[in-house]
N, C-alpha and C positions, 0 to 999 in steps of 0.2 A: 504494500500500500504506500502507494508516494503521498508525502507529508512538506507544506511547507510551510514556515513561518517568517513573518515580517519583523524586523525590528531595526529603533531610528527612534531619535528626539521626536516627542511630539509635538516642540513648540520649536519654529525656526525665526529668526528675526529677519525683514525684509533686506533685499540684497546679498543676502547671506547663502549658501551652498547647503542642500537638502540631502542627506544619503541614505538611503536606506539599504539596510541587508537583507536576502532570503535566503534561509537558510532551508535545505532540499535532504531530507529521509528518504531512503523507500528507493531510491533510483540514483543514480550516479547521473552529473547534471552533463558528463561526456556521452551518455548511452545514446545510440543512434535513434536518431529521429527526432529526438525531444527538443520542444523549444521552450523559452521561459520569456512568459514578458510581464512588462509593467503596467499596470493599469489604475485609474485610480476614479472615482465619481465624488465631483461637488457636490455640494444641496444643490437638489433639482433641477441633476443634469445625471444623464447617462452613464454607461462605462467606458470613460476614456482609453483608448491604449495608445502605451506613449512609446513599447517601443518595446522588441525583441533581441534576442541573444541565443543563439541555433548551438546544439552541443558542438558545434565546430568551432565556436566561438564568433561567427557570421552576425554583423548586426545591424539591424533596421531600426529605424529610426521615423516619428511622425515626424512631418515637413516642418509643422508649426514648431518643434521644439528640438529641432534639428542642432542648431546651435546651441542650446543651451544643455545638454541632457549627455550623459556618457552613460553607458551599460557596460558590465563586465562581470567576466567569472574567475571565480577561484577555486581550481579546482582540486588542491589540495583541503579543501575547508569544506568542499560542496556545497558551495553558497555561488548566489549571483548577486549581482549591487546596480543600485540606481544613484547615479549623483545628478542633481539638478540646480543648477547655478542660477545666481539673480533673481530666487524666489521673490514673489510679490504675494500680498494677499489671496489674489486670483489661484494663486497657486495651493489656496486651504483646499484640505481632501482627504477621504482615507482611501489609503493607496493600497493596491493588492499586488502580492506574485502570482502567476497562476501559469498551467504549463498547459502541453496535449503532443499527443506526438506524430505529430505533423504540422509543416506552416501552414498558419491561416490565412486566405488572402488577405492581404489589404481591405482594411476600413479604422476609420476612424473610431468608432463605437464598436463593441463588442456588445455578445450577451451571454451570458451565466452558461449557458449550455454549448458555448463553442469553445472551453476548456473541460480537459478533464480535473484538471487538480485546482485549487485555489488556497489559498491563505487567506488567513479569518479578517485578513484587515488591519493597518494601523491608521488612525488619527493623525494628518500633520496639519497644526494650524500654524500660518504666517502670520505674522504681530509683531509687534514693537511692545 
């Protein structure tokens, strides 16, 4: 059974750089086929995905947050990480990992049943 968990400051202060870890049970994050990405939904707004990491280590990235956003894995630790630079407000959310094995086309928005695995969710609010 793949297991993941989020973990990361819940409170980041504007301008400031956002990281969070997920950490991966159950599956080695190199095992063929699997991808892991980031995703995350404001209040009342959808599920964002911001952005993939292929066990080859291959990575996509949304347009909008192209510049701003790094993914990567460690694969000694079986974790993969989101850093997101220049947080603003906007950027309040609880943020998920969530995997499946196989890529998912492109979209902006996901929904709950085009992964297999998720993580229960962290809280990151942007403040001062």
């Amino acid at each position: 059974q793949v297991q993941l968990q989020e973990s990361g400051p819940g409170l980041v202060t504007p301008s400031q750089t956002l990281s969070l870890m997920c950490t991966v049970t159950g599956a080695s994050i190199t095992s063929n086929w699997y991808f892991w990405t980031w995703i995350r939904q404001s209040p009342g707004k959808g599920l964002e995905r911001i952005g993939d990491i292929s066990y080859t280590g291959s990575t996509f990235y949304r347009s909008s947050f192209a510049n701003r956003i790094t993914i990567s894995m460690d694969t000694a630790k079986n974790q993969f990480s989101l850093q997101l630079k220049s947080v603003t407000p906007e950027d309040t959310a609880v943020y998920y990992c969530a995997s499946r094995r196989s890529r998912l086309r492109w979209g902006d928005y996901v929904n709950k049943d085009d992964y297999e695995y998720w993580g229960q969710g962290t809280q990151v609010t942007v403040s001062s």
